[in-house]
N, C-alpha and C positions, 0 to 999 in steps of 0.2 A: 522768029515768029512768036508774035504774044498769046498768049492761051488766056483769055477774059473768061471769067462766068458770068454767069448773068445772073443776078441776086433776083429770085422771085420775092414779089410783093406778096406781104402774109396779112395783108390785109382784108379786112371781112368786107368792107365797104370800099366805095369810091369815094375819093375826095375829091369836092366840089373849089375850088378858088373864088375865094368870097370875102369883100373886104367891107366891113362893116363895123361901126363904136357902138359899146355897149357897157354897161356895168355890172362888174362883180361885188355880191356879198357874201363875203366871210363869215359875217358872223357878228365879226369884231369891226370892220370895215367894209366898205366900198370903193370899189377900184375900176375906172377909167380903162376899157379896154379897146382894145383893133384885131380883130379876124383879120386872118391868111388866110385859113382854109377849112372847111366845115363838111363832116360825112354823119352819114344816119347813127352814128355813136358817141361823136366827139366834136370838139373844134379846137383850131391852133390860136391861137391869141399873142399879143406883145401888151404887156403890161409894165407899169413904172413902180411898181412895189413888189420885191418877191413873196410869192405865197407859197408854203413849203409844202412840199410834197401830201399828200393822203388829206388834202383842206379841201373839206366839203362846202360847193359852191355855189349859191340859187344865180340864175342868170335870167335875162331876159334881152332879146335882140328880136329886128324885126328884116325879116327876110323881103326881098323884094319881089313883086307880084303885077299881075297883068293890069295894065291901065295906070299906072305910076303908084298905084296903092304899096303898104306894107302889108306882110302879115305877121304878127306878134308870136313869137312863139317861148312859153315859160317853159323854166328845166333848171334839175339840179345837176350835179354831178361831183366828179373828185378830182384834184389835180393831179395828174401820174404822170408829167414831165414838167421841168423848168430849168433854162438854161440863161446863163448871163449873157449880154449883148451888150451894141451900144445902139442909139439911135444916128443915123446918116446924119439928119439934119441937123439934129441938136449935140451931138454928140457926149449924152446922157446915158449913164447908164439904164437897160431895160431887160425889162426878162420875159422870152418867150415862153408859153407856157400850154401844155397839152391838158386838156379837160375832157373825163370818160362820161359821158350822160351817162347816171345811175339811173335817176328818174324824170321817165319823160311820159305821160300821157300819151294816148295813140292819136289822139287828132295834133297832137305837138309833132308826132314823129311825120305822119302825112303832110301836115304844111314842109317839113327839111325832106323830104323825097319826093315826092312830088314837081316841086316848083326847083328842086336845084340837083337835081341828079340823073 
């Protein structure tokens, strides 16, 4: 008889599954990115450059909204994961990457709760 526990989720938020290209700046650069998944804190990305750990990041992506519109929403934040991959199709290397909104405006945060959570 197998005895499983069940790993509770320690997460504050829900995460929404959300696939959307957008661009990161560094700083130093601009990076080409793709959402997995996005909650009222953070969002997961695959990127083709790694960005190393504690890299503060301005982003801007635009969520999708009633009537086929977008809506724009700006935000900084930090990277606090990044993992090597490959891509399926290309078989390139890429790197997923977790990003903590530091800084987000309240009408920023209402467009990502709102419309996707």
């Amino acid at each position: 008889m197998e005895n499983k526990k069940k790993i509770k989720d320690k997460r504050k938020y829900h995460r929404e599954a959300l696939c959307v290209k957008f661009r990161l700046d560094t700083g130093e650069d601009v990076i080409s990115a793709k959402s997995f998944n996005l909650s009222h804190n953070g969002i997961y990305c695959q990127v083709n450059k790694l960005i190393a750990l504690m890299t503060k990041v301005r982003l801007t992506f635009h969520l999708p909204a009633d009537g086929g519109k977008k809506k724009v929403v700006n935000c900084s934040g930090v990277v606090v994961r990044a993992e090597e991959d490959i891509d399926e199709k290309t078989l390139n290397n890429v790197f997923n990457i977790a990003i903590f909104f530091d800084e987000m405006e309240e009408k920023e945060k209402v467009k990502v709760l709102l419309d996707n959570m």
